[in-house]
N, C-alpha and C positions, 0 to 999 in steps of 0.2 A: 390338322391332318386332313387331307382331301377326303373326303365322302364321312365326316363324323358329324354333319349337320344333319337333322333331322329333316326329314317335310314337312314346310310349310314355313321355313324360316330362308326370310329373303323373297324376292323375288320367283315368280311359278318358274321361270325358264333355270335361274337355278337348282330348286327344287328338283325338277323332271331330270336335270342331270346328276344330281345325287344320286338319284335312284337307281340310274342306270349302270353309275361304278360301282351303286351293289350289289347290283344282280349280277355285273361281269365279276367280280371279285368273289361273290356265293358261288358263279360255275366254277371258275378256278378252284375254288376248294371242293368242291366234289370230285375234281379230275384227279384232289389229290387224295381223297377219300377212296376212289375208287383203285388205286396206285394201291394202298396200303389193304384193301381188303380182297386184292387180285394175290396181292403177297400170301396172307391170312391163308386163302385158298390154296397155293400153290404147296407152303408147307402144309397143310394138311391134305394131300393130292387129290386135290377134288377140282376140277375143269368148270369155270362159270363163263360160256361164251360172253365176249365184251360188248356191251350195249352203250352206246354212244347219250351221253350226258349233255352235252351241248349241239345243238343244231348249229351245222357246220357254216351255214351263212349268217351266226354271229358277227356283226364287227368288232375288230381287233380294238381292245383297249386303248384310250387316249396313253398320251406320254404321261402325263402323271399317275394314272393309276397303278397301285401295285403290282411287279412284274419279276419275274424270275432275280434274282440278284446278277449283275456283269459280271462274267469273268467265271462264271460254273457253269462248270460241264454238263450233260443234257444227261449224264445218270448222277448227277449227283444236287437234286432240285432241290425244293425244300420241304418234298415229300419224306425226305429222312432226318427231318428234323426233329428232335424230343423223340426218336425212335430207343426205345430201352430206357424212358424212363418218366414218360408219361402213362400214369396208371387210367383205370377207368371213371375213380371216382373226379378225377383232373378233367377228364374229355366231359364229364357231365355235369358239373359244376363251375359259378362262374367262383376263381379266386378268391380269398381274403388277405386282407394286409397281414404280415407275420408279426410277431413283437416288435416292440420297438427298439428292443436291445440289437436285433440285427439289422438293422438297418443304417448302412454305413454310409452312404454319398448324401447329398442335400435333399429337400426335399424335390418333389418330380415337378415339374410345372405344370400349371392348369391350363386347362383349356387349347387353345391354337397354340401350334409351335413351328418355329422353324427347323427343328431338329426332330426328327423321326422318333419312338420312343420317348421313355419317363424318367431314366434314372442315368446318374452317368457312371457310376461303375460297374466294371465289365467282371469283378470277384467279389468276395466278401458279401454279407450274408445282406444285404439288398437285390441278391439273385436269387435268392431265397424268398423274397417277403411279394408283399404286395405289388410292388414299385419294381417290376423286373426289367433286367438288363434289355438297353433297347437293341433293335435285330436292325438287318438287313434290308435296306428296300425294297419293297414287293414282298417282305414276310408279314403274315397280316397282324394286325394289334388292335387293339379296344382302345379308346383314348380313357373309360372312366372304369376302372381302375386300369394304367400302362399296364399290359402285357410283358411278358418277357420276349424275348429275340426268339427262345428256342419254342414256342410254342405257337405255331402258326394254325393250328389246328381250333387255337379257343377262340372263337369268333362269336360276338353278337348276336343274337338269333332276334332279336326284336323289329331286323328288317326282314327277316324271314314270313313267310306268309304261315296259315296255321296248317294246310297241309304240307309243305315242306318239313315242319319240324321233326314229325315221327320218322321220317325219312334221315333229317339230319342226325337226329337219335341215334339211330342204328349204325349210319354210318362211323359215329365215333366209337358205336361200341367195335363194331367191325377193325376199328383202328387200334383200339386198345387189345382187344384181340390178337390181332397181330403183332404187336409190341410185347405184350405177354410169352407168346408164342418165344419170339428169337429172345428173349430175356432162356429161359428155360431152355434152347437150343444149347446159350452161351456156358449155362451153367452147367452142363453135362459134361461140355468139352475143358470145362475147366477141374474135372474131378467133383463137383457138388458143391466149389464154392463161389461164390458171385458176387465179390465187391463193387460191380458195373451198376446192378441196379438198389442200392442200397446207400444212400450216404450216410447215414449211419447217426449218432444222435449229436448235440451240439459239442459237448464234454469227449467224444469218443476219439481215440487216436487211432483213424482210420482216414486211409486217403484212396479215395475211389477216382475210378476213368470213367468216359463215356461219349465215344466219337461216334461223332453226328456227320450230316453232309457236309453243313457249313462252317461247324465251330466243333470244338472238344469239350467237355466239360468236366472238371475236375473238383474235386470235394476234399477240402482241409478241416477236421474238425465239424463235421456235417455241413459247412458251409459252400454252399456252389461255387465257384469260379469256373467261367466263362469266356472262350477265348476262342479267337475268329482263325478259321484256316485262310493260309492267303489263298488268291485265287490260281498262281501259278501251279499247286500243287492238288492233282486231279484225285491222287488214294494216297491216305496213308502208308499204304505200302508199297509207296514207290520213295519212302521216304529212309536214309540209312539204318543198318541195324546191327548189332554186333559195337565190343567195343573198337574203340579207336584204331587206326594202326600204328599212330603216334604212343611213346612210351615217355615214363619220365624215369630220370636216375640225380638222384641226390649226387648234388653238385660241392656245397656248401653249405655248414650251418654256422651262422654268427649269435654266439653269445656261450657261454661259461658258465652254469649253476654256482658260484660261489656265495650266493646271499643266502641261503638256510644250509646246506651243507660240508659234509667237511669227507677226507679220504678221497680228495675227488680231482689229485694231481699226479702223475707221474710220468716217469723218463726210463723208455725200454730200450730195450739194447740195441735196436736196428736208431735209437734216437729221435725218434719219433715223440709225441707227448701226449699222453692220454689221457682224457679228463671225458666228460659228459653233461649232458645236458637235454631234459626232457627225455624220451624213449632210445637216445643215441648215445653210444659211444662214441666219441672222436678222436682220429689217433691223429695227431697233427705235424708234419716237417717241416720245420720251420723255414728252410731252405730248401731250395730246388722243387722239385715236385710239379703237379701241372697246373699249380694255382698261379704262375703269373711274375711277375718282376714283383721281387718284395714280399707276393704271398703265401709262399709256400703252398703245400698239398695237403688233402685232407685225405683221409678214408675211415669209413665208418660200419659201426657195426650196431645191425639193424635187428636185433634177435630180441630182443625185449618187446613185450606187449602193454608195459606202463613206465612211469619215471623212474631212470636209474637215481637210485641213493648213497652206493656207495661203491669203490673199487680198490681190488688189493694186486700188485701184481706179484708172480709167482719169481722166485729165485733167478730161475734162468734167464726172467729180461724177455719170455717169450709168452708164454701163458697168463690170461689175465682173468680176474673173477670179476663181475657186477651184479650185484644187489638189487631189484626192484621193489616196488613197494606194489600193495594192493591196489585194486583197481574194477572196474564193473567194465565188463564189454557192453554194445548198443542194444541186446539184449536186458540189459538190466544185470545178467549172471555174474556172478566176481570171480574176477581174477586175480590168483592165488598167489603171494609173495614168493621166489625162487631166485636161485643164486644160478648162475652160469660162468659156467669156464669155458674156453675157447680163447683159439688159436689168433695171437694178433700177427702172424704173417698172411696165414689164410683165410682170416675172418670166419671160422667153421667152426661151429659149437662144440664143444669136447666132452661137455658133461653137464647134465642138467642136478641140482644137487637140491632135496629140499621142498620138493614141491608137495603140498600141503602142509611141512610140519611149521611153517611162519606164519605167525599175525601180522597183520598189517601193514607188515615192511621190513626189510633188511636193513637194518640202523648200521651195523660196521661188519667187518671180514676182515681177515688176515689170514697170511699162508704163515705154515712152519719154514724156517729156516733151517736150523742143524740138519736135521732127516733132506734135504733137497725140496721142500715142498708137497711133502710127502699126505700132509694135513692143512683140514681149512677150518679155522675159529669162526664163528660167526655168532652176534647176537642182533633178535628180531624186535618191533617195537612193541610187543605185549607190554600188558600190565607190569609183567613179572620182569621180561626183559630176557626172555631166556638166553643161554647161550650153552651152544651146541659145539661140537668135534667132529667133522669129519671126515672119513676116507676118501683123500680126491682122485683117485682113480676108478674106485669102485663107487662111487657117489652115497656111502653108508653110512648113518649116523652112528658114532662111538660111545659119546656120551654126552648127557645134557643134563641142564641145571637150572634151576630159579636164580638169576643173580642179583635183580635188585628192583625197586618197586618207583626207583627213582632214576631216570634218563641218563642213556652209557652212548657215552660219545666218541670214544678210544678204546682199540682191542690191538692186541698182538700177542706174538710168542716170541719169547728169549732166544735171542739167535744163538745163545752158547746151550742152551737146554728144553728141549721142545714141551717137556712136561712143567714148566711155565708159564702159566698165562696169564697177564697184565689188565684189567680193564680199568677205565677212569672215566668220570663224568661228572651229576650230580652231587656236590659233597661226598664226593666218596675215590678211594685210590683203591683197588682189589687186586690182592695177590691170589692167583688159582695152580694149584697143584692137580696135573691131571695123571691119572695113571691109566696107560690104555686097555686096560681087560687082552690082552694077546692078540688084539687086534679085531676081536669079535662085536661084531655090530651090539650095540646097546649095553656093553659089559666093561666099558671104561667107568672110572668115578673121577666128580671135580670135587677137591675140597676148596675152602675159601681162608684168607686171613686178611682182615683188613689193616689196612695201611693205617697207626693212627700218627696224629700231627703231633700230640704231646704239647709244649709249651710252643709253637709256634701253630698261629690263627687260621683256624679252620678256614677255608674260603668254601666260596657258593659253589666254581665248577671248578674240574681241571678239567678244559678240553682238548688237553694234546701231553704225548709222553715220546722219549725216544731213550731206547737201551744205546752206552756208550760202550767199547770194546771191552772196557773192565768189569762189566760184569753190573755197573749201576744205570741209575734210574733217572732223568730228569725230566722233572712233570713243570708244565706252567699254567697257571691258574688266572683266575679271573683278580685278583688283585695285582697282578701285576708280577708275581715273583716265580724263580724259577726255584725249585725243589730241591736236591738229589739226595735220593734213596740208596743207602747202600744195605749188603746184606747180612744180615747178620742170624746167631743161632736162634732160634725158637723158645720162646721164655713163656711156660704156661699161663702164668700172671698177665700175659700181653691179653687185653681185649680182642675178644673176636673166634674164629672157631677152626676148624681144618690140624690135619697130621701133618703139615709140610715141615720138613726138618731144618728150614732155613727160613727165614721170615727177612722180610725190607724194615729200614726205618730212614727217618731224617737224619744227614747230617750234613748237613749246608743249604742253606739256603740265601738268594742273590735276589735283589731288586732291582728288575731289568726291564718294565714297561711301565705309563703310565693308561692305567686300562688294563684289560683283558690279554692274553699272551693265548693266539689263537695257532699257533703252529710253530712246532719245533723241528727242524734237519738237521741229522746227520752229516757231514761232508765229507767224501774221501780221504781226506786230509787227517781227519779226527776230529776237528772245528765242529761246532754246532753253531748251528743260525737259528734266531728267534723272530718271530712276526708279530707285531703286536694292532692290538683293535683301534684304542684309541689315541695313538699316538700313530698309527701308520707309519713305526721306524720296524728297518731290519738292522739286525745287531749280528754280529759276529763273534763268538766266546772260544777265548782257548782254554788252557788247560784251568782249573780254578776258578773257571766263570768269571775271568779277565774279559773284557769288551774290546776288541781289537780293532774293529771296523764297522760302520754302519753306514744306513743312509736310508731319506725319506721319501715314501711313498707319496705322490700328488694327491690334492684331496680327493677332486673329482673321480679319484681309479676308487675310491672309497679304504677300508683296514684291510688289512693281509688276511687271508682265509687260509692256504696254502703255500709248501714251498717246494720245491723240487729241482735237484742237480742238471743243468743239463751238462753239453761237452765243455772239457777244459774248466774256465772260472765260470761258464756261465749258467745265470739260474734263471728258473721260471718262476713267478708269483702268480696266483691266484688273489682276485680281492674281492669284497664283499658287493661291491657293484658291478660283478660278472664282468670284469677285465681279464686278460689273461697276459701278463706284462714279461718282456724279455729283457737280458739285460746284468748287470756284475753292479757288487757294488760302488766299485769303483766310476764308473763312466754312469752310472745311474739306468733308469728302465724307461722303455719305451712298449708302446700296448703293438701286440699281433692279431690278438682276441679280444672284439667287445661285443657289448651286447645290451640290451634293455634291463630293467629290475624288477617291472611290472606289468601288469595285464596289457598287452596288445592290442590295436581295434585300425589304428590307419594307416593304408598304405596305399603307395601310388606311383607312376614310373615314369620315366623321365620320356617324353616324345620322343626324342631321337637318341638318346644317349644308353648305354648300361649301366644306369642307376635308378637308384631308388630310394623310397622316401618314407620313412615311419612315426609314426609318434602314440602314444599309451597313457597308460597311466603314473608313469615317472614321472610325466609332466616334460621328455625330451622329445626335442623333434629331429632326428637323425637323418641322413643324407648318406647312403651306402653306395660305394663304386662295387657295381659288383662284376668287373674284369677283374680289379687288384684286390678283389674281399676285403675289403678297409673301410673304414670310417672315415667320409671326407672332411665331416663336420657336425656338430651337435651344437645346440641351444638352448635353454631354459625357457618354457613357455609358461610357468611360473602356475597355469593349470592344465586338466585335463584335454589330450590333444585325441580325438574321434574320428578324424577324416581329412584327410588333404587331398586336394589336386592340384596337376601342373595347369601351367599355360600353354597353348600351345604351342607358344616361344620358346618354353624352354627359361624364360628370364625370369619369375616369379612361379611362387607356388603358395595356392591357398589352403589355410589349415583352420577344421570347423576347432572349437574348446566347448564342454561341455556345459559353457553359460551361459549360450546365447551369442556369445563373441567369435567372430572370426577373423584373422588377420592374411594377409599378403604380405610375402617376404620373396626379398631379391634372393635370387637363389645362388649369386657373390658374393655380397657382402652382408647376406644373414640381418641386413636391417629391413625393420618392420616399415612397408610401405603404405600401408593400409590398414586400419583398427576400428572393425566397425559391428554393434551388436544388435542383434535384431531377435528377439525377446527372450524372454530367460532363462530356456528351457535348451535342452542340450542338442548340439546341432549333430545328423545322424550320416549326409554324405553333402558332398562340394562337387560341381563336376561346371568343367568349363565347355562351353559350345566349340564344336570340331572349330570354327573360325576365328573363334576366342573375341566374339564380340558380347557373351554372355555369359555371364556365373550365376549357375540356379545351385542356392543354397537349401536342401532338404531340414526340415527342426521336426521336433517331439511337439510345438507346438501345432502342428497337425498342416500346416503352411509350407509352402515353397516359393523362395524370396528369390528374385528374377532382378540382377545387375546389372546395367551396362558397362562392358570393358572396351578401357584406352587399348590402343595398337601395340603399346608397348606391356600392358595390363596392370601398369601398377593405378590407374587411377580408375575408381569404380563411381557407378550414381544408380541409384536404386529405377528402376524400370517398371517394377509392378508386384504383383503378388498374384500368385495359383492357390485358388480357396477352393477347396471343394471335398478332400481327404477327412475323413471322420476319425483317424488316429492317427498315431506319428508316422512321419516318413522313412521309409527303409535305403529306396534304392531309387535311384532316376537315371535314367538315360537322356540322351539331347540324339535326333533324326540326323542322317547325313548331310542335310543343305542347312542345319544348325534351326531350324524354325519352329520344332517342334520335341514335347518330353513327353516319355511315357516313366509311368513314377509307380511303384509299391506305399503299402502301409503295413502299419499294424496287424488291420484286420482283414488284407488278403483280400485289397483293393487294388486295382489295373486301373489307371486313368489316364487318359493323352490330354495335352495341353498343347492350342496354337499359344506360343510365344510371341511370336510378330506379331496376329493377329491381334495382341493385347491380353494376353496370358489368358484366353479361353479354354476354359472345360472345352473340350468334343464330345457332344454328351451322343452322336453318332459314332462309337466306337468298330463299328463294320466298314466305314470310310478307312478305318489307321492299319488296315489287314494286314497291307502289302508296303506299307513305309518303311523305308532303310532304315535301320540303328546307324550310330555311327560306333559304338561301345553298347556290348550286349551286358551290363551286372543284374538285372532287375533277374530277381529269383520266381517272377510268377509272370509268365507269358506263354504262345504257345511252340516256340522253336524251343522253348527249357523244360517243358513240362515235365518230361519223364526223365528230369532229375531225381523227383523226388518220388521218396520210395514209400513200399505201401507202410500204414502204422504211423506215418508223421502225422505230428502235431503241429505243422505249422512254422517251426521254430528249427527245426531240426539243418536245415540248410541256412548260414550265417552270413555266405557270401558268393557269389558264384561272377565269372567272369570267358565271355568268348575272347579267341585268340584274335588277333587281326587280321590273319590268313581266312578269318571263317571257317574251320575245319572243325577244328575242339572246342571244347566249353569242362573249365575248373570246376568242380567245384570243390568248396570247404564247410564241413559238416560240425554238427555236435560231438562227434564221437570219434575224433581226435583224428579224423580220414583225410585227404584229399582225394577227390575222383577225377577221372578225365573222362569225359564221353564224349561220341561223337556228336558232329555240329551240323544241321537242326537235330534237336534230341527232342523229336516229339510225338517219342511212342511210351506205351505208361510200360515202365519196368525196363526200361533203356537199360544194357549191359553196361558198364565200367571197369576202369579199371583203378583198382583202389592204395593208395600208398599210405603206410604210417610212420611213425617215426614222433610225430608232434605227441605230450603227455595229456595236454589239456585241448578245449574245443579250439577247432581251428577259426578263426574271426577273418582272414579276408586271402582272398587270390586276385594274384594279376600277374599277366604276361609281360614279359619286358617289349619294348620299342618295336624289336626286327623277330617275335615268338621265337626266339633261340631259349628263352629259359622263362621257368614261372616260377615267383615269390609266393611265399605261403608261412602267415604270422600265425604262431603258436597265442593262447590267450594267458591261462594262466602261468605257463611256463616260461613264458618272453625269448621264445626263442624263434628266428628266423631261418625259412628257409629256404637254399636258392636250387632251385631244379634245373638239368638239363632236358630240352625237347630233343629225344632223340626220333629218328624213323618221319623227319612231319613229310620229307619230299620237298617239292618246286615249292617256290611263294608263292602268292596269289591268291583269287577267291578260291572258294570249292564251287567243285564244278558244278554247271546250272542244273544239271539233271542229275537226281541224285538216284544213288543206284537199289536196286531191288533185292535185297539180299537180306535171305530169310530171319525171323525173331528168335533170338534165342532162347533158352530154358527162362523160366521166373528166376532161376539162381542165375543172376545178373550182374554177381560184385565180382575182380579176380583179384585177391590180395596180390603185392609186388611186394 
């Protein structure tokens, strides 16, 4: 670095000009010494006329010595740099290296360099340590130990002469002074607390701000990150505020909970079909509607705050109940199990039923029938199991009961006798006799009698029962057989306990699957149909449990979960790999509803098209049209699929596996073009250059692997490697003219790489200011910063994604949200606007092709889903100047 030679090394005529850019570089800092102690003064209103620091027939600085940085404005020098957060003991002390534990980029190089600064990343805790983030040209530095970018004030004093020094002394204390000073302003105006000048300790989950002239500074984990304002933008507060005016409305969701639960199929009277999946209801028309040729319409009901578990609908074909299960908001508080009723013409909650008296979850519900619906059965998933009565009009518990200490998977009431009630699960059948106390809250009683088997073999579960018109029972069990219980008088001798005057027993029973018999229907007719698990047959029984009809479910749909009537001959099936299949037995099924089985993580959108592309932990890599909400095609990737991208043909599309292996597949014919693995750790994002002449593959092994792509992209050759990340990779972006990556890690590192140049660090990170993205995902820059909210740890944001218009920026959180804020979002505590509906963390967003709609994958829930962009306006960029419109309250989220 120019002028870090001492005197006397080289030649005198050298020498004599060393000296001389440090005596101009020592005025320079006095000008800016005097800047910050005019401040000092100013807030404390005291008037020190200005006495001139440099004699004005100085000559002007050669060209290389250090100079204002280009492109800043003349109030925004870099006299306000490390303002708010450089203390005193900092201005009078020279640095020490930090641990070694935070020190995240390579080591800094010695001696001469041709890159300004020591360190090359611009976050994570090498901004912290010794080795700080290199600055701006013309910000001053030490070469032994690098300085950081933001502290241009800790300068050398060894070229200082001895009377300058007490002079330089003062001056910094002056400086620190004044830094103190507006630190203390700021905390007044914020009520008394001050996350600005505190990053807090390494373990704390606290995320602090700290805008400067030239950069921002932001603190994850007490760790610094540091990031360059471009130079187009003169104040942060000419930069957007408030949330978006863009909205989003749940479009579509694809996939079907049928792999753990059950009650979770029905057919209301407008015909419609009602099932759920993670925090949603879905009422589904299988025709008509404004899903599209073939796709029918959706509409949903969004009243839930965690995973629905179970639903019953009410008599009338109008009213429906759902079940959720317990849950903690992003607070850490839990959120309490509750039952809801409401309106499925209006979507309008009718009755909240229940709230605090469940543990854990709502396992099953049912409505009465003889009374109109008059009562709702419910049992929760305690230890005990309890199961409760109540009044659904006036939402009042009647009476409740310990039922069993072993897992109830089936509840109802006798449609000929409401004082009735059936439950079956665990080895066990339960007849409940309830008497309702005159209707007075808490003064009903249940008694119990159990169902016993007698000489036919106890089985492990019955998970499913249905009452026939006459008055019996048939239950089907995990062996395979169907039951029927008829009823008979009450014989004290009978094992088990309760007054009811009439008790159930066996008499008949039919072997009617091979496997589990996971769901039984009634059918208008009187017919009963059966589902079974491991034979995936449905059967048709008439009178005598005769088998009249059946027929086989495809493997791939997985076993039957559900079944339900719809119009005419036709049924809906529910299977255990979140299918949702239409169809009679006769002509056989075909799928409406599909969906994933497992944790969700990749997705990615077609360039030009309205599709989209997923793959998880099923190990499927799926291909959704999302005009006709269809599955256009799925494949076995035989493992874990973490990240795909297109081409920007459109012809291939690359998808990372958790092994180190990545493959290319024609995105026709589904054959694998390309099989190539590059080390053995799991690969965490793929992303092709806007030209499609590069695939930088992102790994956990801390590497970014740099391809060359054919024209048509199926054929690849390795090009190079990006070494310089101290922990796995998260997120990379490729620059608009394709030459250059800026990449995430682990540890809440920023790093740009030239590509072309031969996959170089830019260990000059103030050069990358004002570089186009050509796709904004990387969750730590400074057009995103004020995504994230205070209290993160880092982790709490999973995926985040700008639109193409430049306007908005997704994102998708831990805490089952997606946000929309506006785009550059880079003030700390940015307003949003927040949508839920996903039960588990949300793992990734992306915009489709033309921003008319944004994808958003649920993680542990495997559910997809497709939003519409309503309110965005004209296409195009967002405009160059962005507008001045005032910050809103710290309360910055708006639920939708």
């Amino acid at each position: 670095m120019d002028g870090a030679g001492g005197p006397g090394e080289g030649p005198a005529p050298e020498a004599l000009q060393s000296l001389s850019r440090r005596l101009q570089v020592q005025e320079k800092e006095m000008e800016l010494v005097k800047a910050a102690l005019a401040e000092a003064l100013r807030l404390l209103r005291l008037h020190v006329p200005p006495t001139p620091l440099q004699d004005p027939g100085t000559p002007a600085p050669p060209r290389d010595s250090p100079a204002v940085p280009p492109g800043l404005p003349p109030t925004c020098g870099p006299s306000l740099v490390s303002r708010g957060t450089q203390t005193e003991t900092e201005a009078e002390t020279e640095p020490s290296p930090g641990p070694p534990g935070l020190s995240n980029g390579p080591p800094a190089p010695q001696g001469g360099s041709e890159e300004p600064g020591g360190t090359q990343s611009e976050g994570g805790g090498s901004s912290s340590s010794g080795t700080g983030s290199p600055g701006p040209p013309g910000v001053l530095r030490l070469v032994q130990p690098p300085q950081r970018a933001d502290t241009p004030r800790r300068n050398s004093s060894s070229s200082s002469s001895p009377s300058e020094r007490p002079r330089q002394k003062l001056s910094r204390k002056a400086a620190s002074s004044a830094n103190l000073l507006l630190r203390s302003g700021s905390t007044e105006s914020r009520g008394g607390k001050d996350p600005l000048s505190s990053p807090g300790g390494p373990g704390s989950r606290r995320s602090n701000y700290n805008l400067e002239g030239i950069s921002v500074k932001m603190f994850l984990r007490g760790r610094p990150i540091t990031m360059y304002i471009p130079s187009g933008i003169r104040s942060l507060e000419e930069l957007p505020s408030g949330p978006p005016p863009e909205t989003l409305s749940l479009d579509w969701v694809y996939g079907y909970r049928g792999r753990d639960s059950r009650s979770n199929l029905f057919v209301l009277r407008s015909g419609e079909v009602v099932y759920f999946i993670a925090c949603v209801v879905v009422l589904y028309r299988p025709e008509g509607g404004p899903g599209g040729p073939g796709g029918g319409g959706q509409r949903h009901y969004r009243g839930h705050t965690d995973c629905v578990r179970c639903l019953a609908v009410h008599p009338d074909g109008v009213r429906v109940a759902s079940g959720q299960t317990a849950g903690v908001d992003k607070d850490g508080k839990p959120l309490q199990p509750v039952v809801h009723v409401w309106d499925s013409e209006t979507l309008l909650k009718l009755q909240e039923i229940g709230l605090g008296a469940f543990e854990r979850g709502v396992g099953a519900l049912a409505f009465s029938v003889a009374d109109q619906g008059a009562f709702l059965c419910v049992v929760d998933d305690s230890n005990e199991h309890m199961l409760s009565v109540w009044d659904c009009s006036r939402g009042t518990k009647l009476a409740e009961i310990k039922s069993t200490n072993d897992s109830v998977l089936a509840i109802g009431f006798s449609p000929r006798d409401s004082s009735c009630i059936v439950t079956s699960g665990k080895s066990h059948v339960h007849f409940w006799n309830w008497s309702g106390g005159a209707g007075l809250p808490g003064n009903g009683t249940l008694t119990r009698k159990q169902g016993v088997f007698g000489k036919y073999k106890k089985p492990k579960f019955i998970p499913c029962f249905v009452f026939l018109p006459d008055g019996d029972i048939l239950t089907g069990d995990s062996e395979g057989n169907i039951l029927t219980w008829g009823r008979s008088l009450s014989d004290s001798r009978t094992p088990g306990r309760g007054g009811a005057k009439e008790t159930y027993g066996i008499v008949a029973q039919a072997h009617a699957h091979e496997g589990s018999i996971f769901a039984l229907c009634l059918r208008r007719d009187g017919t009963v149909l059966s589902g079974g698990g491991r034979d995936r047959r449905l059967v048709q029984w008439g009178p005598g449990l005769v088998a009249l009809r059946e027929a086989e479910i495809p493997e791939h749909f997985g076993a039957v979960r559900a079944i339900a009537e719809g119009l005419g001959s036709e049924l809906l099936v529910g299977t255990t790999k979140n299918a949702l299949l239409r169809g009679d037995l006769a002509q056989g099924f075909s799928p409406v509803i599909q969906g994933h089985t497992d944790e969700l993580w990749g997705l990615c959108t077609h360039p030009f098209q309205n599709r989209f592309l997923t793959c998880g932990h099923d190990r499927q890599l799926c291909l959704w049209d999302g005009e006709g909400h269809a599955l256009a095609w799925s494949i076995d990737l035989k493992e874990t699929g973490l990240c795909a991208d297109f081409h920007p043909s459109g012809a291939v599309v690359a998808v990372g596996l958790n092994t180190g292996r990545w493959l290319v597949l024609d995105t026709e014919t589904q054959e694998i073009v390309s099989d190539i693995t590059d080390g053995n750790e799991q690969l965490s994002v793929v992303r092709y250059s806007p030209d499609g002449l590069y695939l930088a593959i992102g790994s956990h092994d801390n590497m970014i692997y740099i391809y060359s792509v054919s024209s048509d992209g199926a054929k690849s050759s390795r090009f190079g490697r990006c070494v310089g990340h101290s922990s796995f990779i998260t997120h990379l972006d490729w620059s608009k003219d394709g030459s250059f990556i800026m990449s995430n890690s682990g540890d809440y590192e920023i790093l740009y790489w030239d590509v072309v140049g031969g996959c170089k660090l830019l260990r000059n990170r103030y050069d990358s200011r004002d570089r186009e993205w050509a796709t904004y995902t990387c969750v730590l820059g400074f057009h995103v910063y004020g995504v994230w909210p205070d209290g993160s740890d880092g982790t709490d944001i999973n995926s985040l994604c700008r639109s193409h218009n430049e306007r908005v920026v997704a994102v998708a959180d831990d805490f089952c949200k997606v946000h929309l804020f506006q785009y550059p979002c880079a003030r700390a505590k940015a307003p949003s606007l927040v949508y839920g509906g996903h039960g588990s963390h949300v793992t990734s967003v992306r915009f489709t092709h033309d921003d008319s709609h944004l994808i958003s994958l649920g993680g542990k829930d495997a559910s997809i889903f497709q939003w519409r962009v309503l309110g965005a306006g004209s296409a195009g960029p967002a405009p160059a100047t962005p507008s001045r419109t005032p910050s809103l309250s710290p309360a910055s989220s708006l639920d939708v």
